[in-house]
C-alpha positions as CSV (number, residue, x, y, z in Angstrom):
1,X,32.8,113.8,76.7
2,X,33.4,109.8,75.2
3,X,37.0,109.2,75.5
4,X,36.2,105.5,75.2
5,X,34.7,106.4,71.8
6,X,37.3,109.0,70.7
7,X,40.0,106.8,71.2
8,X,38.7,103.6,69.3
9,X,37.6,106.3,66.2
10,X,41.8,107.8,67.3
11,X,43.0,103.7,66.4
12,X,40.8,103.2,63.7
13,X,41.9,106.1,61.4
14,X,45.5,105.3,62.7
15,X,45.4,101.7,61.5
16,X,48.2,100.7,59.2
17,X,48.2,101.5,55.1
18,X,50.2,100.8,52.4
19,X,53.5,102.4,52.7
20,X,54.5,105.5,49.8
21,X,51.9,107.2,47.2
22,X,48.9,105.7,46.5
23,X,47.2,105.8,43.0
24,X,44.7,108.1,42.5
25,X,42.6,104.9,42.0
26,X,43.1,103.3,45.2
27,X,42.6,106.4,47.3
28,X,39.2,106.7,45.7
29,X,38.5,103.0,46.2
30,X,39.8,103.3,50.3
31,X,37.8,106.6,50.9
32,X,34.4,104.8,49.2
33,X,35.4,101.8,51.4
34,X,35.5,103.5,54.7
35,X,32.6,105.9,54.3
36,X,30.5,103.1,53.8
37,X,30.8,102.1,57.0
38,X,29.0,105.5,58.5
39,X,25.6,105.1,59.7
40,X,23.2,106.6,57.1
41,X,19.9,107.6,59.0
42,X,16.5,106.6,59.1
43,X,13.9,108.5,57.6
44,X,15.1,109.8,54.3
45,X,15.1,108.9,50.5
46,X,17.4,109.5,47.8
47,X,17.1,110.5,44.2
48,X,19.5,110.8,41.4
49,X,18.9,114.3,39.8
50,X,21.1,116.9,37.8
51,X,22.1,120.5,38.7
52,X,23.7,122.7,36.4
53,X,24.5,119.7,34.0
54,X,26.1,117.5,37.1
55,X,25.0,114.5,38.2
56,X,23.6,115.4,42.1
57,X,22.0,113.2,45.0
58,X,18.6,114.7,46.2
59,X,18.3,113.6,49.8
60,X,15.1,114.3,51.1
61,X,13.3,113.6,54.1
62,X,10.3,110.8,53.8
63,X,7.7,113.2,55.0
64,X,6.8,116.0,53.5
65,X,10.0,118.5,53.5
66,X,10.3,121.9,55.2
67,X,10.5,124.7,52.6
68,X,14.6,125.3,52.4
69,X,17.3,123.5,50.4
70,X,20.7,122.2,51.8
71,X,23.3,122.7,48.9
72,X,26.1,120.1,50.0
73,X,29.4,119.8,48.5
74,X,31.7,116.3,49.4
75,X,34.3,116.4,50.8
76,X,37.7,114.5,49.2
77,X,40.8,117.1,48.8
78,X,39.5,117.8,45.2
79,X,40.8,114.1,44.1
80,X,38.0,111.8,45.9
81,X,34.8,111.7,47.5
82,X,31.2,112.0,46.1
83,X,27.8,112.5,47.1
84,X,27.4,108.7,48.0
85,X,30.4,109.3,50.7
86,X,28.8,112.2,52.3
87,X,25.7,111.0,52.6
88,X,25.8,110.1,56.3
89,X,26.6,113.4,56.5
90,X,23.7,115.1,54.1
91,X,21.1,112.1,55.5
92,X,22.0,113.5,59.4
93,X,21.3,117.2,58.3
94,X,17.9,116.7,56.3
95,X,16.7,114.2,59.0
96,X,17.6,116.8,61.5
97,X,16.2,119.7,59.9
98,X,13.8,118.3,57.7
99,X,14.8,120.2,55.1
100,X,16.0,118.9,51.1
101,X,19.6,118.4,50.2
102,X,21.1,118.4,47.1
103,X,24.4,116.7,46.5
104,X,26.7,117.6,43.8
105,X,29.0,115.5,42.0
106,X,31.6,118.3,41.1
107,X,34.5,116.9,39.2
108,X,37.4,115.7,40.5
109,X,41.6,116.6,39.9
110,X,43.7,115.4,38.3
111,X,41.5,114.7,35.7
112,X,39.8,117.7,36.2
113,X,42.3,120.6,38.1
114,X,41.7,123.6,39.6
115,X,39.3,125.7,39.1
116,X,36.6,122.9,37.4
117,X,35.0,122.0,41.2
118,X,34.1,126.1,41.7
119,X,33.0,126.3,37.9
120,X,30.8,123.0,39.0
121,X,29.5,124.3,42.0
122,X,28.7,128.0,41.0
123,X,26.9,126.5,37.7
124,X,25.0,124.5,40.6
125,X,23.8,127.4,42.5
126,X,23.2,129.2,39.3
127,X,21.0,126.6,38.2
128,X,19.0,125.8,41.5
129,X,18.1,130.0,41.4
130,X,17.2,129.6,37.9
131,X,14.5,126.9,38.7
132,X,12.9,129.3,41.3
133,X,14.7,128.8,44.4
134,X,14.9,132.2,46.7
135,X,18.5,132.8,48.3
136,X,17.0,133.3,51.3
137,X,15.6,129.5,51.6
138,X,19.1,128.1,50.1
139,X,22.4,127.1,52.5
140,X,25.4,126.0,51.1
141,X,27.0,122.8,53.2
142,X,30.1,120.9,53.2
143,X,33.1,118.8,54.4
144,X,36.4,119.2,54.2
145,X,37.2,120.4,50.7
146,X,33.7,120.6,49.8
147,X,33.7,122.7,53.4
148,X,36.1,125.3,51.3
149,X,33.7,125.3,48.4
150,X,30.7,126.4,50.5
151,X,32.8,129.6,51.2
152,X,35.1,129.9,47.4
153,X,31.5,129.4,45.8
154,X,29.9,132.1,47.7
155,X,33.3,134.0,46.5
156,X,32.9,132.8,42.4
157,X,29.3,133.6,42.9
158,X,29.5,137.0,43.9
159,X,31.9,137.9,41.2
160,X,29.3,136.7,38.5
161,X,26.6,138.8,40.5
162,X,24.8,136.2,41.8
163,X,23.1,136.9,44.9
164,X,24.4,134.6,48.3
165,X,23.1,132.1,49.6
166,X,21.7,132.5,53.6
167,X,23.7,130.6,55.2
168,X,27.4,128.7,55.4
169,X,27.8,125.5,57.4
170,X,31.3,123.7,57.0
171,X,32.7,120.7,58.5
172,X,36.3,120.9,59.0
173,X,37.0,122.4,56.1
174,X,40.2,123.1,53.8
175,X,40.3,126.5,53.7
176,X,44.6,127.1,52.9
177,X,46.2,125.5,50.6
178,X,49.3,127.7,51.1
179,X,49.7,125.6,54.6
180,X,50.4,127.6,56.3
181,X,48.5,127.5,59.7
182,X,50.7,127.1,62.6
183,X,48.3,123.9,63.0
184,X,49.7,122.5,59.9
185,X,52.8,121.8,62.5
186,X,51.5,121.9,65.9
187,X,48.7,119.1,65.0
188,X,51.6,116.9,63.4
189,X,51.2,113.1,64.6
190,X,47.7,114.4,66.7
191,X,45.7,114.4,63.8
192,X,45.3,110.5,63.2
193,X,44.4,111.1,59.3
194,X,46.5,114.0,57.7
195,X,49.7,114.6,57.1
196,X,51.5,117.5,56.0
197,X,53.4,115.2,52.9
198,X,49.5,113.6,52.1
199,X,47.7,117.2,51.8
200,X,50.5,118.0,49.4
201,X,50.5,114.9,47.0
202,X,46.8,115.5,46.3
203,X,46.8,118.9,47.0
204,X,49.2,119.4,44.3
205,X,46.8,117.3,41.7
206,X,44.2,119.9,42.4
207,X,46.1,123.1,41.6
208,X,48.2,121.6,38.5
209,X,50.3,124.4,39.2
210,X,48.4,127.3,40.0
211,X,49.3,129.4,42.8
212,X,47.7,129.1,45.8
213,X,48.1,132.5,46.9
214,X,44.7,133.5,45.8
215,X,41.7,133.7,47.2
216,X,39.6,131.5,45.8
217,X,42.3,128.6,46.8
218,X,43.2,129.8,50.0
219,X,40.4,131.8,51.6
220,X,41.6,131.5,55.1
221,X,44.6,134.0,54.2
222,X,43.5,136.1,51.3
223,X,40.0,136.3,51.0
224,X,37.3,139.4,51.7
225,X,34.1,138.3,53.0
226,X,32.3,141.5,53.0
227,X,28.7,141.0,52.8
228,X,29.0,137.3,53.4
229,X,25.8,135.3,55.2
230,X,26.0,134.1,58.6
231,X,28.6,131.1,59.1
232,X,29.1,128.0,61.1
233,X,32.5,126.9,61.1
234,X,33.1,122.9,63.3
235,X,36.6,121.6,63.5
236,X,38.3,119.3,65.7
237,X,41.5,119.9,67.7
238,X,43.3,117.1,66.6
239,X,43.3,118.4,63.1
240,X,46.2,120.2,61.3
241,X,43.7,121.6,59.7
242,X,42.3,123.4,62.4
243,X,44.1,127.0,61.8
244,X,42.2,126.6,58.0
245,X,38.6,127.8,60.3
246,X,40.2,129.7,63.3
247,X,41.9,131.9,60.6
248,X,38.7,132.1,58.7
249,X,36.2,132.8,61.5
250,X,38.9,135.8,62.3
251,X,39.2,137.1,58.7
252,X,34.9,137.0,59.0
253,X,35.0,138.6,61.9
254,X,36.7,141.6,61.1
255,X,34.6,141.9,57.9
256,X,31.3,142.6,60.0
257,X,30.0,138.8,59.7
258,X,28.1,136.8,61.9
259,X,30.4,133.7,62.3
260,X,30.2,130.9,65.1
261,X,33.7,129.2,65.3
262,X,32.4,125.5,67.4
263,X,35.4,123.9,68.0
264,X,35.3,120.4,69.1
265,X,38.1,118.7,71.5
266,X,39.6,115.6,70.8
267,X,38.0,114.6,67.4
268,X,39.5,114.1,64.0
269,X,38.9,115.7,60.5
270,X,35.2,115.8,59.6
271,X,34.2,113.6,63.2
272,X,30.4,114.7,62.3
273,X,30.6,111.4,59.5
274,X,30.9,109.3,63.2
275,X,27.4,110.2,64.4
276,X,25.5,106.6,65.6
277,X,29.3,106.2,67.3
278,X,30.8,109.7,68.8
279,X,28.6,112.0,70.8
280,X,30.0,114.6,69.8
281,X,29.3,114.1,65.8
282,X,25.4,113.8,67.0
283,X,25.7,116.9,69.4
284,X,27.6,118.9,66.5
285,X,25.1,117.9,63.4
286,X,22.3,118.7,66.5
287,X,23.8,121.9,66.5
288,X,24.7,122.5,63.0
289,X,20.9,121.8,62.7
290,X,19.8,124.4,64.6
291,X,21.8,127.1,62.7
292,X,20.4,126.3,59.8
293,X,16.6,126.5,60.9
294,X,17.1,129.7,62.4
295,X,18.6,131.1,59.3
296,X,16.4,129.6,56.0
């Protein structure tokens, strides 16, 4: 374990901000500022494409790639976030696997509420099979809320008859927006990032009202993944969040899944962006890396 580098990441994300709501302008402008700071790997190349009429980031690696394609969704709470901010994240995954990623730039609340990032990601998937790709060589990837999308997408997907991808692989991701995970509480003040008030002011620019007792924006309590493809589910336990994949990996479970719940101690939300700096983001992409050879 590196306490010495957990607890300088632990001070970091704790540092001081501007007191009360922030615009939706300067969260966008803060998150794009402090993700450029992640060590992007070696050995790859980026490409600005389109999927399913969106704007995507094709990372691939500079050698010739292994048949198999990474579909990655940002993460950002729905309000922030694009492929440029994940792409330590993305970069890690095709340098580790030598397989292609493609990033999606689904759009963002509240310009654009729920349910416009599912419609954005499904029309992704739909597209990438429509060009030729086989399910069985395609993994959906994310972060955060883009974590959720890799398992509402396989949900919206399956209700327009599309066939699933092979495999799930989601980074601390938001999975509930009813909150109601005992974590939500017990994580309170541990979790240097989140707070229970900050998930709700964006959270509540993402479902413009809708209720979140559904499955499709709270998966973690309501949804049935019968039939689903293997998962990998990382979280940290310093993350109120962390009840979002415990509940998950249960509710997959007990629907006859395969589903690998790796949880990390002493992290933050999405620590795999750390990797270069934490151990434990290299070990987990390492390992997140070797789920997804074995399955595509």
């Amino acid at each position: 374990m590196s306490k010495a580098q957990r607890e300088k990441i632990d001070a970091m994300l704790r540092a001081p901000r501007p007191a009360g709501p922030r615009s939706v302008e300067a969260i966008r402008a803060g998150f794009a500022e402090l993700m450029a700071t992640m060590i992007v790997p070696e050995g790859i190349r980026t490409t600005e494409t389109e999927l399913g009429g969106h704007r995507t980031l094709l990372v691939e690696p500079e050698g010739e790639a292994r048949p198999g394609t990474i579909l990655y969704f940002h993460g950002g709470s729905f309000v922030f976030g694009s492929p440029e901010t994940a792409l330590s994240l993305t970069g890690n995954l095709v340098a580790r696997t030598g397989f292609r990623a493609l990033s999606v730039d689904y759009r963002l609340a509240p310009e654009h509420p729920f349910p416009a990032a599912i419609e954005d990601t499904v029309s992704a998937y739909r597209a990438l099979l429509e060009g030729g790709a086989d399910p069985a060589t395609v993994a959906f990837a994310g972060d955060s809320a883009g974590g959720g999308l890799t398992v509402t997408t396989c949900l919206a997907a399956r209700a327009a008859g599309l066939p699933l991808p092979a495999a799930i692989v989601a980074f601390s991701p938001g999975l509930d927006a009813t909150r109601t995970g005992e974590s939500m509480d017990s994580k309170a003040g541990i979790d240097p990032l989140f707070t229970r008030e900050g998930l709700e002011y964006t959270g509540s620019m993402y479902l413009a009202g809708a209720d979140p007792a559904q499955e499709l924006l709270s998966p973690a309590v309501f949804a049935d993944l019968t039939g689903f493809p293997p998962m990998l589910l990382q979280v940290g336990t310093n993350e109120i969040l962390l009840d979002d994949s415990t509940r998950l990996a249960a509710r997959a479970r007990d629907a006859g899944v395969d589903v690998i719940l790796d949880v990390v101690a002493g992290v933050p939300h999405v620590f795999q962006s750390f990797a270069g700096v934490l151990d434990e983001a290299d070990e987990a992409l390492d390992r997140a890396a070797l789920f997804l050879t074995q399955r595509l």
